[in-house]
C-alpha positions in Angstrom: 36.7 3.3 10.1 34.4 3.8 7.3 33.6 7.6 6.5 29.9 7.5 6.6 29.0 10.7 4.1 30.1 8.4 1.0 27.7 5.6 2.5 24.2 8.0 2.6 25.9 9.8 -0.8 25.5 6.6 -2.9 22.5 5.3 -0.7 20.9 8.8 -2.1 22.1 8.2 -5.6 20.9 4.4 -6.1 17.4 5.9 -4.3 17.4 8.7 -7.4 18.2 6.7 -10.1 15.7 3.9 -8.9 13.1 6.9 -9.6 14.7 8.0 -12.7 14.8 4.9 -14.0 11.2 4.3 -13.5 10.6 7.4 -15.2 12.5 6.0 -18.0 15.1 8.9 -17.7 18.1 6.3 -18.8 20.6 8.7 -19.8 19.7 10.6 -16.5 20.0 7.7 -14.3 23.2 5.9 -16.1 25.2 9.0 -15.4 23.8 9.9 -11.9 25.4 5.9 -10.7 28.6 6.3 -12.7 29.2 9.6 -10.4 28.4 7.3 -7.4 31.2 4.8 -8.4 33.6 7.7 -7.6 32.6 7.6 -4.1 34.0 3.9 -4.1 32.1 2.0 -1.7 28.9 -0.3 -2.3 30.1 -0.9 -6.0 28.4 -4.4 -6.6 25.1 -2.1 -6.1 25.9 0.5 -8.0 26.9 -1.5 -10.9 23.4 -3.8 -10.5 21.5 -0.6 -10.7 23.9 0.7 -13.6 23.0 -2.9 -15.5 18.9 -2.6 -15.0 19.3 1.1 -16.3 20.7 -0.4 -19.4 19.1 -3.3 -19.4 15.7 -1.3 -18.8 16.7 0.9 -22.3 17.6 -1.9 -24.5 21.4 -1.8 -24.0 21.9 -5.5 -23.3 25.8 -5.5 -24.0 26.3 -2.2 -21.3 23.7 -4.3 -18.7 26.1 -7.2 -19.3 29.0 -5.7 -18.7 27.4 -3.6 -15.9 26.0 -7.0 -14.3 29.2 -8.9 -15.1 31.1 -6.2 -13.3 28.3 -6.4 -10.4 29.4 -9.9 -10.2 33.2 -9.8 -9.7 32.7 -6.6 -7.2 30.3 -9.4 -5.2 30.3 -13.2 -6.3 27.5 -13.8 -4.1 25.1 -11.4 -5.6 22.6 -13.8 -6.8 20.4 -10.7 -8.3 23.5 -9.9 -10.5 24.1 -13.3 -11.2 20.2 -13.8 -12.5 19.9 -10.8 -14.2 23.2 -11.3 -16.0 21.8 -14.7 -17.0 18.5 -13.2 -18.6 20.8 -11.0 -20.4 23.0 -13.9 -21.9 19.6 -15.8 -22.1 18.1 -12.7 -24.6 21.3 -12.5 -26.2 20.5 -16.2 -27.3 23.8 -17.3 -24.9 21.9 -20.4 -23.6 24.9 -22.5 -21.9 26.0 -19.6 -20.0 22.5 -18.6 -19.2 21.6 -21.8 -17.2 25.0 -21.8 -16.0 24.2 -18.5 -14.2 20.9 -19.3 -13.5 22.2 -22.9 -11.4 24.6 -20.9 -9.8 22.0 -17.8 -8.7 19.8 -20.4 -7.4 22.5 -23.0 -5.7 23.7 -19.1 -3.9 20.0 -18.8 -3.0 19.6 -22.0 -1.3 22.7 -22.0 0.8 21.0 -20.0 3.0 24.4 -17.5 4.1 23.5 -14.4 5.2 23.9 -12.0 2.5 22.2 -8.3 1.9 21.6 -9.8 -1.6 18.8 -12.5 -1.4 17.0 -14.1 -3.8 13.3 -13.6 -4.3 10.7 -15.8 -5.0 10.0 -14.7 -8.4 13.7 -14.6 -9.4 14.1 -18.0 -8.3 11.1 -19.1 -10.3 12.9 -17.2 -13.5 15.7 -19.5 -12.8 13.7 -22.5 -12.3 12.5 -22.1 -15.7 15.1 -21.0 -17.5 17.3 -23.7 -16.1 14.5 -26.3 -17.0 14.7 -24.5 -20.8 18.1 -25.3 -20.9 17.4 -28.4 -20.3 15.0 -29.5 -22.4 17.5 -27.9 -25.1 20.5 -29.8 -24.1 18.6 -32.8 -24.1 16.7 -32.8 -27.3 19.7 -31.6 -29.1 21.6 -34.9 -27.5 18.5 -37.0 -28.4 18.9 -35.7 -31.8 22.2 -36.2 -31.8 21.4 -39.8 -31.2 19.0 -40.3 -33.9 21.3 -39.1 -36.2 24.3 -42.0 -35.6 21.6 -44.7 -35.2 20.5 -44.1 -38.9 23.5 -43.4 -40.3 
């Protein structure tokens, strides 16, 4: 049986930090859902939160590893999943960007009940970063291309 007082004690923290973080009270907020992974339920939560704190103040590599984390705690988080591909997308990691983002999306379509959807605007982010990728891949191939035929 589940002991419900560690359930509404992180449910209370991720509520907090959501509002600390809006109030761009990082430190604040980053310390408050560390605190809640002691508790050690709902950690794929916890550690989404923990990655938009940092990703929120400009600490990409601590939002990666926060999201990254997110993602092993819960594979089928697809908002971990995209968020950790706009991180590798900012950090100029554009393979394992789309990657992520195809994956996000393809977790988004099956359809399996899951308390982590995707939403419409997240899919769009993926959409288009995917189709970024793409266009990337593609023109450096083409370029590629050009390249043996005149040499």
């Amino acid at each position: 049986m589940v002991n419900v007082a560690p359930l509404q004690q992180v449910e209370a923290a991720l509520s907090q930090a959501k509002a600390l973080r809006r109030a761009k009270r990082y430190n604040e907020a980053a310390e408050l859902l560390l605190s809640a992974l002691n508790h050690g339920v709902q950690a794929d939560r916890i550690l989404f939160q923990l990655g938009n704190v940092f990703f929120d103040a400009g600490d990409l590599s601590r939002a990666e590893y926060s999201y990254r984390r997110a993602t092993e705690e819960n594979p089928q988080h697809v908002n971990a999943l995209h968020n950790l591909a706009v991180v590798y997308h900012k950090q100029g990691k554009v393979a394992e960007s789309v990657k992520l983002q195809r994956q996000a999306v393809q977790l988004g379509l099956q359809g399996k009940p899951q308390a982590n959807t995707i939403e419409p605007e997240v899919a769009g982010w993926a959409r288009k970063i995917a189709y970024r990728g793409f266009v990337v891949v593609a023109l450096l191939l083409a370029g590629i291309a050009v390249l043996l035929y005149l040499a």
